[in-house]
C-alpha positions in Angstrom: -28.6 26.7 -0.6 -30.5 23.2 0.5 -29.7 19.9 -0.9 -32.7 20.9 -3.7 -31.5 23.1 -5.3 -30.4 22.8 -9.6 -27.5 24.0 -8.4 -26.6 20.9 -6.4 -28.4 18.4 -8.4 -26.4 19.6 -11.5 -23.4 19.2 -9.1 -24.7 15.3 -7.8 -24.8 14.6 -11.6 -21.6 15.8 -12.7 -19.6 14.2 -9.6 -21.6 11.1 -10.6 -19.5 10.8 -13.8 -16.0 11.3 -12.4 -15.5 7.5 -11.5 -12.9 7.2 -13.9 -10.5 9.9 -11.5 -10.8 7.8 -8.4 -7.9 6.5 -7.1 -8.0 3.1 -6.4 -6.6 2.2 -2.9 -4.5 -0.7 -1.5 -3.7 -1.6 1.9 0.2 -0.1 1.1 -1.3 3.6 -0.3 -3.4 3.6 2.9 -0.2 3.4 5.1 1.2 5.4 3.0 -1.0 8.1 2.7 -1.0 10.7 5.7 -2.9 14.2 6.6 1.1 15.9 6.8 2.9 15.6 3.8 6.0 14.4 6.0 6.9 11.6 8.4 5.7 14.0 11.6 2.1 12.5 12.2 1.8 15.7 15.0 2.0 18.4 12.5 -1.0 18.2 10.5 -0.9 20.4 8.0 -1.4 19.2 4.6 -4.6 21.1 3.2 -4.4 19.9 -0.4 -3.9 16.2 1.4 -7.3 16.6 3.6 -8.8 18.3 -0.1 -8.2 15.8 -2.2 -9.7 13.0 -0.1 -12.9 15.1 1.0 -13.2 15.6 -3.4 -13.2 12.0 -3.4 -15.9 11.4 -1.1 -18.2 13.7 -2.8 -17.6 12.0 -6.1 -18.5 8.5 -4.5 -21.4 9.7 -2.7 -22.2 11.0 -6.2 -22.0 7.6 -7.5 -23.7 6.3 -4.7 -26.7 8.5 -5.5 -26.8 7.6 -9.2 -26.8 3.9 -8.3 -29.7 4.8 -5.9 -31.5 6.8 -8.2 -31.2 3.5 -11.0 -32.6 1.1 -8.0 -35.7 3.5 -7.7 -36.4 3.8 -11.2 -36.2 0.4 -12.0 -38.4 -0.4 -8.7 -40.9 1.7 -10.4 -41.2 0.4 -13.8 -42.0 -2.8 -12.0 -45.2 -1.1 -10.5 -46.4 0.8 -13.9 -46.0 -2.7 -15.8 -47.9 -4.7 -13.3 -51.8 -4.5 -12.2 -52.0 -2.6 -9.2 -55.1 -4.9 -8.4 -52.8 -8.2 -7.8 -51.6 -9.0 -4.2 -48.1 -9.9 -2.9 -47.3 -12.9 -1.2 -48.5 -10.9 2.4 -52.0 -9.9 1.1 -50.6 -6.5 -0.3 -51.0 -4.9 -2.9 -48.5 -4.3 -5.8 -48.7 -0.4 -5.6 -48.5 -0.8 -1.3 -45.4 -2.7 -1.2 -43.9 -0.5 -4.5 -45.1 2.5 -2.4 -43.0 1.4 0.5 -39.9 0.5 -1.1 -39.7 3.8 -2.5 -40.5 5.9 0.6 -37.3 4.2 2.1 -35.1 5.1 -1.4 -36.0 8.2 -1.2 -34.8 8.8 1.9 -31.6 7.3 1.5 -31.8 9.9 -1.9 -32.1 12.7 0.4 -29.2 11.5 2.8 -26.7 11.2 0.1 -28.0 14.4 -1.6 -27.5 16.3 2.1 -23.8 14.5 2.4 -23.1 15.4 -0.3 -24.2 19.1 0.0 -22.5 19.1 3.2 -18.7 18.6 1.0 -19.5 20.3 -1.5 -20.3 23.2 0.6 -16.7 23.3 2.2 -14.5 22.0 -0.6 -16.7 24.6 -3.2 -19.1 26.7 -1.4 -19.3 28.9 1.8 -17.2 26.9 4.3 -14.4 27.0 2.3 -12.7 29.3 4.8 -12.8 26.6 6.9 -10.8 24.4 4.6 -8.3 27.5 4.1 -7.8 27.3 7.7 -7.0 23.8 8.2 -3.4 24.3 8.8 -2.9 27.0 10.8 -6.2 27.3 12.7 -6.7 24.4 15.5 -10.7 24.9 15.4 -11.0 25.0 11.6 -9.0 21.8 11.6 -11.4 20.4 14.1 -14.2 21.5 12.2 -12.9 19.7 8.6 -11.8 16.2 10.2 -15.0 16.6 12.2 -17.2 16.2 8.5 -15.7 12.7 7.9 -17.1 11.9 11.4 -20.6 13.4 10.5 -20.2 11.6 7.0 -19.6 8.3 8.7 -22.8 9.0 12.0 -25.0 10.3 8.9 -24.8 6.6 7.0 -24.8 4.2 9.9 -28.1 3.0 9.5 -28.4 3.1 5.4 -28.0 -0.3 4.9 -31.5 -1.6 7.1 -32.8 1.2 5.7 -31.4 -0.3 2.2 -32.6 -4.3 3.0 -36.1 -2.8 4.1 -36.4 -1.2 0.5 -34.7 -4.5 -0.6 -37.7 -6.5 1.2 -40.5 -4.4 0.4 -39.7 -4.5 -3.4 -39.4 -8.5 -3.5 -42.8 -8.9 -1.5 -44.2 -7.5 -4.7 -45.7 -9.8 -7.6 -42.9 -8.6 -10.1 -39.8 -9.4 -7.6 -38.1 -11.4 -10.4 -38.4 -9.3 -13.1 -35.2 -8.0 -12.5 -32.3 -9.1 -10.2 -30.3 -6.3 -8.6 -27.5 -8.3 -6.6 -25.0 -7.4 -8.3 -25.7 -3.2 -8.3 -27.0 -3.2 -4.6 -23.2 -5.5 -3.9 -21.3 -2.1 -6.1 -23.4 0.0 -3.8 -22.3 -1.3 -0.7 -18.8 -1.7 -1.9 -18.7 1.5 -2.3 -20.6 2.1 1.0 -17.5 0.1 2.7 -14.7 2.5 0.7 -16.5 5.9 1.9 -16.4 4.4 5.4 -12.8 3.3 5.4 -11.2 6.5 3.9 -13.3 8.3 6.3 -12.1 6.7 9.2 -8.6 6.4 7.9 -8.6 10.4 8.0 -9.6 10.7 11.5 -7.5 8.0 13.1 -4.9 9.4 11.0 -5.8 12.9 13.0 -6.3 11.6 15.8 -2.7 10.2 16.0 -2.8 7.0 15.3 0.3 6.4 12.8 -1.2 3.7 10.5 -5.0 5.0 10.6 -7.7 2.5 9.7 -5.2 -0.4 9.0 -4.2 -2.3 11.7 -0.7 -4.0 12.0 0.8 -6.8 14.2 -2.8 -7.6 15.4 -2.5 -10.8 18.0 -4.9 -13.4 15.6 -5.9 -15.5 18.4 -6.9 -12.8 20.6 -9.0 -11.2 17.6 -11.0 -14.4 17.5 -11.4 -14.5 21.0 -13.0 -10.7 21.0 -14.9 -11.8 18.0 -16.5 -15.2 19.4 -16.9 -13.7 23.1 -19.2 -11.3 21.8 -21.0 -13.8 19.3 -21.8 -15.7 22.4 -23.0 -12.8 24.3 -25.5 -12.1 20.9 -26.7 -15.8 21.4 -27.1 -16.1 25.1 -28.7 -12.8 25.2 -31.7 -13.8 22.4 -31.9 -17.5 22.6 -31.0 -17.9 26.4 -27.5 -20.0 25.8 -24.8 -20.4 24.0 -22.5 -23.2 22.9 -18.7 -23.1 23.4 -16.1 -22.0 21.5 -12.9 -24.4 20.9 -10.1 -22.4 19.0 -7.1 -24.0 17.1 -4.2 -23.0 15.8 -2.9 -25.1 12.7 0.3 -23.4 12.5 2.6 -20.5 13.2 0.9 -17.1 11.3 1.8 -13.7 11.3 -1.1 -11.5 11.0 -1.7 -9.7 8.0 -3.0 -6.1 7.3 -6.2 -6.0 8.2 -9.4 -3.5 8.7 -9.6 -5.0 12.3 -13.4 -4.0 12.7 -14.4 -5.4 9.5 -12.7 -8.9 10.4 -13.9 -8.6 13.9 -17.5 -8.0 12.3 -17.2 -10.7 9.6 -16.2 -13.6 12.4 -19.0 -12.0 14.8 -21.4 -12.7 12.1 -20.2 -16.2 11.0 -19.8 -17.1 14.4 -23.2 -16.1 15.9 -25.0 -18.2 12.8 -22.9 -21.3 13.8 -23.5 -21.0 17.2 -27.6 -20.5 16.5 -27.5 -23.7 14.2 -26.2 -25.4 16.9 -28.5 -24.3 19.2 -31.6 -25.4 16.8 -29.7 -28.5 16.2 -29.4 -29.4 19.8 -33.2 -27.9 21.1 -34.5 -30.3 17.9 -32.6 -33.6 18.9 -33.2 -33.1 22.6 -35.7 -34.6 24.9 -38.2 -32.7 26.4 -36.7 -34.0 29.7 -33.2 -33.1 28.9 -30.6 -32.8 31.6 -30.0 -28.6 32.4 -26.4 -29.7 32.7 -26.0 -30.5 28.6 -25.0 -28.2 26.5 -25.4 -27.6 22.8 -22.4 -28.8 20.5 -19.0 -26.2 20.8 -18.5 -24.3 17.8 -14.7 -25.1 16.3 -12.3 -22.6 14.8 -9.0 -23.0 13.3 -6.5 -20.9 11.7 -3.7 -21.0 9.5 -2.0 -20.1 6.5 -2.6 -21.0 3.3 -1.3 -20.2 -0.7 -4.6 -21.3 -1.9 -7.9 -19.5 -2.2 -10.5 -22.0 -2.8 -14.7 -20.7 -2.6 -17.6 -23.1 -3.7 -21.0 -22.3 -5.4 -21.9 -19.2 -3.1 -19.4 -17.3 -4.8 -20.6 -14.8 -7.6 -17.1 -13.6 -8.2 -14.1 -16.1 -6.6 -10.4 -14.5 -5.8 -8.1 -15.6 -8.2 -4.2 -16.6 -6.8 -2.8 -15.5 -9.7 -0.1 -13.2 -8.1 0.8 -16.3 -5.6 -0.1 -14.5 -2.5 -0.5 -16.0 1.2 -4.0 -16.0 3.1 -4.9 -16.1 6.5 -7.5 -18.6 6.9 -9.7 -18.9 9.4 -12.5 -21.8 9.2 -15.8 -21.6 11.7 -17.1 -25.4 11.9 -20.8 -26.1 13.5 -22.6 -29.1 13.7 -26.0 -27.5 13.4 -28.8 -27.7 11.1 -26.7 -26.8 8.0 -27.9 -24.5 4.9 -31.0 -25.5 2.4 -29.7 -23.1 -0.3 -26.4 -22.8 -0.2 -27.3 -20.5 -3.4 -28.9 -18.1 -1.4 -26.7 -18.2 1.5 -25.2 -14.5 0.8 -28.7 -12.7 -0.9 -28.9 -9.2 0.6 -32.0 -9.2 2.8 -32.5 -12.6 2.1 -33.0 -13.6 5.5 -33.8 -17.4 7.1 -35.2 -15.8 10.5 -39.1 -15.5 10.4 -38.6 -12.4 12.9 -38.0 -8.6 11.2 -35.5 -7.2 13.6 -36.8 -3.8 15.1 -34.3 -1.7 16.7 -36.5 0.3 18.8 -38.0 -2.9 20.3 -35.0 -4.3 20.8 -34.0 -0.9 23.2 -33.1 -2.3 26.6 -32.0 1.4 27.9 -31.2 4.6 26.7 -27.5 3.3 26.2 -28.4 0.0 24.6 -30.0 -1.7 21.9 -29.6 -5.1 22.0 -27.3 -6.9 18.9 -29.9 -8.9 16.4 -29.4 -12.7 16.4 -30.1 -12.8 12.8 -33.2 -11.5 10.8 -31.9 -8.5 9.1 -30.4 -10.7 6.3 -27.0 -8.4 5.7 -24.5 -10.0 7.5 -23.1 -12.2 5.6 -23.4 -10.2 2.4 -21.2 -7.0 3.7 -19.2 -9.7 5.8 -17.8 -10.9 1.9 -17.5 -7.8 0.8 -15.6 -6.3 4.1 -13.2 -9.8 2.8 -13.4 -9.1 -0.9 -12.5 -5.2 -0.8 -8.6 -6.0 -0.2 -8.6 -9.6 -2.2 -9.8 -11.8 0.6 -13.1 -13.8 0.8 -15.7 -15.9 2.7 -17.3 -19.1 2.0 -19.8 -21.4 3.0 -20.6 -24.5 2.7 -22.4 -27.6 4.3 -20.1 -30.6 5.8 -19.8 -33.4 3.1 -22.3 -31.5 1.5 -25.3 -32.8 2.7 -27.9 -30.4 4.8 -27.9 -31.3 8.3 -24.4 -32.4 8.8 -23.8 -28.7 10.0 -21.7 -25.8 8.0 -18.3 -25.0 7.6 -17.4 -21.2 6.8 -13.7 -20.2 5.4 -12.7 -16.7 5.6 -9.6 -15.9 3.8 -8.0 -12.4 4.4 -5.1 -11.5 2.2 -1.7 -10.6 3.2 -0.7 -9.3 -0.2 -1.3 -5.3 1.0 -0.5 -4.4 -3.0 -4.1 -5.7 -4.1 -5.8 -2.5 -5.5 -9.4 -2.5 -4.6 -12.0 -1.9 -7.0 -14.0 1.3 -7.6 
C-alpha cells in the first residue's frame, strides 16, 4: 500500500476529524508522562504508553494535511478568479507564481500523506508486530522509537518549503484577497507540538528522566550559548559583530523550559539586534573610520516579572489572569529600528532583499552556513515556540520612534499547569 491509495486517504480524512480526542499537554503532564508505566525510566515497557502517543501524531499530521489541503485550495481559487494575462509585482504571471506555490504544497501534501502512512502502517497495518514487540524485543523497540526520529528528520525543512509557497502566492496580483496568518500560525503550532512529543519520546528512551523539558537550566549561561552563536551568524555573513553586555536585574530561578526552543528564540532576536546595529553603525560611519571602532553592544537583561505586557505586534496577547511569574528576558539594540512594527512577525514577510539558498550557502559537506536573516520565519515560530506553554515575545521600537533602535521582551512562563492549545 503507498501513500495514494483510497485506503489511506479515507484514513488522512477520518484522523483529520479527531481533533476533539487530543489531549492537550502542559509542561507538568510532559514530566509526568513516561514510556514505563512506573518510576524505573530503564525498563521501558509500556506498549499502550508508546501507542497512544504514536495515535496522536497521526491524528495531528492528519490535521496538518487538512489545513494544507485548505491553503492549496484557497491558493487556487485565487488563480481561476483572476486573469492569467496580468503580471505580479516581478514581471510574472498570475498562473507562474500560482503554479509555483502549489508545486511546493503539494509536496509538503505528499510528506504528511507519507508520515502519516508510515504510523498508520505500524499502529494499524503490517508493522504492527513491531509494535507488539516493543516490550520484550530490544530491536523492535529500537525500531518504534526510531519512527518519531524519522517523523522529526522527514519535517525539518517544511517550513522554507512552507514560506516559499507563502512567497510565491503573495508575488501574485490577488495576494490580498485573503489573509492566511492566522491558519498558516495553527499550522505551525501544530508543527511545534508534533516536534516536541516526538522528541519528548526519544529523550524519554534515551534515558533522559524529564525528556524534552529541561529543569534547573543555568539562565545566564543559556544566554550566553544563545548570543555566542548569534555573533558567530553575524560575523560570519556581515564580517563583524557587535558585543554582547548581559545583566541580571535580580535573583531568578529558571523555569520549565523547551531549552532549544528558548535557545532558538534569543538566537533569532539576538542576531536581528545585532545586524541593526551593524547597519546602524556602517550608515553613521565615515568612509575613513578607524578599524579599531566597533558597532554599538547589544544589551540584555533578565529578571522576573508578574506582568505580561505585549504591544501592537501581538495578534493574540497572554493574559495574567491565573497571577503566574515570567522570566523576562529583554534584547536592547540601538540600530536602525522597525518601519512596521505591524509586520514585524508576518510569516515570510522578510526585510532582507537576499532569498536565502541553502545549497549556496554549503561551505562543506558538513556545513551550511546559518542565514543572517531573509527567510522571514524567525520571529514568527520564535512567538509561537513562547506562546505554546503561555509565554511570549514582543517587539517594539525605543520611545517609539524608528531609528532609536528596538527593544524585544521575551517572557517564558513558569506556571508549568498552562495547557497548550490544540
Amino acid at each position: 500500500m503507498n501513500a495514494f491509495t483510497p485506503a489511506v486517504r479515507a484514513s488522512l480524512l477520518s484522523d483529520a476529524t479527531k481533533g476533539a480526542t487530543l489531549r492537550k499537554w502542559s509542561v507538568r503532564d510532559l514530566l509526568r508522562f513516561n514510556l514505563t508505566g512506573s518510576d524505573d525510566v530503564n525498563n521501558i515497557t509500556n506498549v499502550d504508553v508508546v501507542e497512544s502517543l504514536l495515535r496522536e501524531v497521526q491524528i495531528r499530521l492528519a490535521m496538518q494535511h487538512s489545513r494544507l489541503t485548505s491553503y492549496a485550495n484557497s491558493i487556487r481559487a485565487r488563480g481561476s478568479s483572476s486573469p492569467s494575462s496580468s503580471s505580479s509585482s516581478r514581471g510574472r504571471s498570475n498562473d507562474e507564481d500560482i503554479d509555483s506555490a502549489m508545486g511546493h504544497l503539494r509536496g509538503l501534501l505528499r510528506l504528511h500523506e507519507n508520515t502519516h502512512l508510515l504510523t498508520h502502517r505500524i499502529v494499524d497495518g503490517d508493522h504492527r508486530q513491531a509494535l507488539l514487540g516493543y516490550k520484550s524485543r530490544p530491536g523492535d523497540r529500537r525500531y518504534v522509537i526510531g519512527i518519531f526520529d524519522e517523523i522529526m528528520s522527514r519535517h525539518g525543512s517544511s517550513v522554507e518549503t512552507l514560506a516559499d509557497a507563502v512567497i510565491q502566492a503573495r508575488r501574485s496580483a490577488v495576494d490580498d484577497v485573503r489573509n492566511d496568518e492566522y491558519d498558516i500560525e495553527k499550522f505551525l503550532h501544530s508543527r511545534l507540538v508534533i516536534q516536541l512529543l516526538c522528541d519528548h519520546c526519544t529523550s524519554l528512551h534515551r534515558g533522559r528522566p524529564t525528556g524534552a523539558i529541561s529543569l534547573g537550566t543555568d539562565v545566564s549561561g543559556l544566554i550566553d550559548d544563545a548570543s555566542t552563536e548569534a555573533r558567530h551568524v553575524c560575523d560570519a555573513n556581515l564580517g563583524i559583530a557587535p558585543g554582547v553586555i548581559v545583566r541580571r536585574d535580580d535573583e531568578v530561578e529558571s523555569p520549565p523550559i523547551v531549552r532549544p526552543w528558548l535557545h532558538h528564540a534569543i538566537v533569532e532576536v539576538t542576531k536581528n539586534a545585532m545586524t541593526s546595529n551593524v547597519l546602524a553603525w556602517r550608515g553613521h560611519s565615515p568612509p575613513s573610520v578607524s578599524m579599531d571602532t566597533m558597532p554599538p553592544d547589544v544589551h540584555i537583561s533578565f529578571g522576573t516579572t508578574d506582568t505580561i505586557s505585549v504591544g501592537p505586534t501581538s495578534s493574540s496577547p497572554a493574559s495574567n489572569a491565573d497571577n503566574s511569574k515570567y522570566l523576562r528576558i529583554r534584547i536592547m539594540d540601538a540600530g536602525t529600528g522597525i518601519e512596521d512594527i505591524g509586520r514585524a512577525f508576518g510569516f515570510a514577510r522578510s526585510s532582507s532583499p537576499v532569498r536565502w539558498d541553502r545549497l549556496h550557502e554549503q561551505q562543506s559537506y558538513a556545513a551550511v552556513r546559518q542565514p543572517l536573516g531573509s527567510l522571514g520565519v524567525g520571529l514568527t515560530l520564535s512567538r509561537l515556540m513562547l506562546r505554546v506553554f503561555g509565554g511570549d515575545l514582543d517587539v517594539s521600537n525605543n520611545d517609539g520612534i524608528v531609528g532609536n533602535g528596538c527593544t524585544a521582551t521575551l517572557f517564558i512562563n513558569y506556571d508549568d499547569t498552562h495547557v497548550a492549545d490544540n
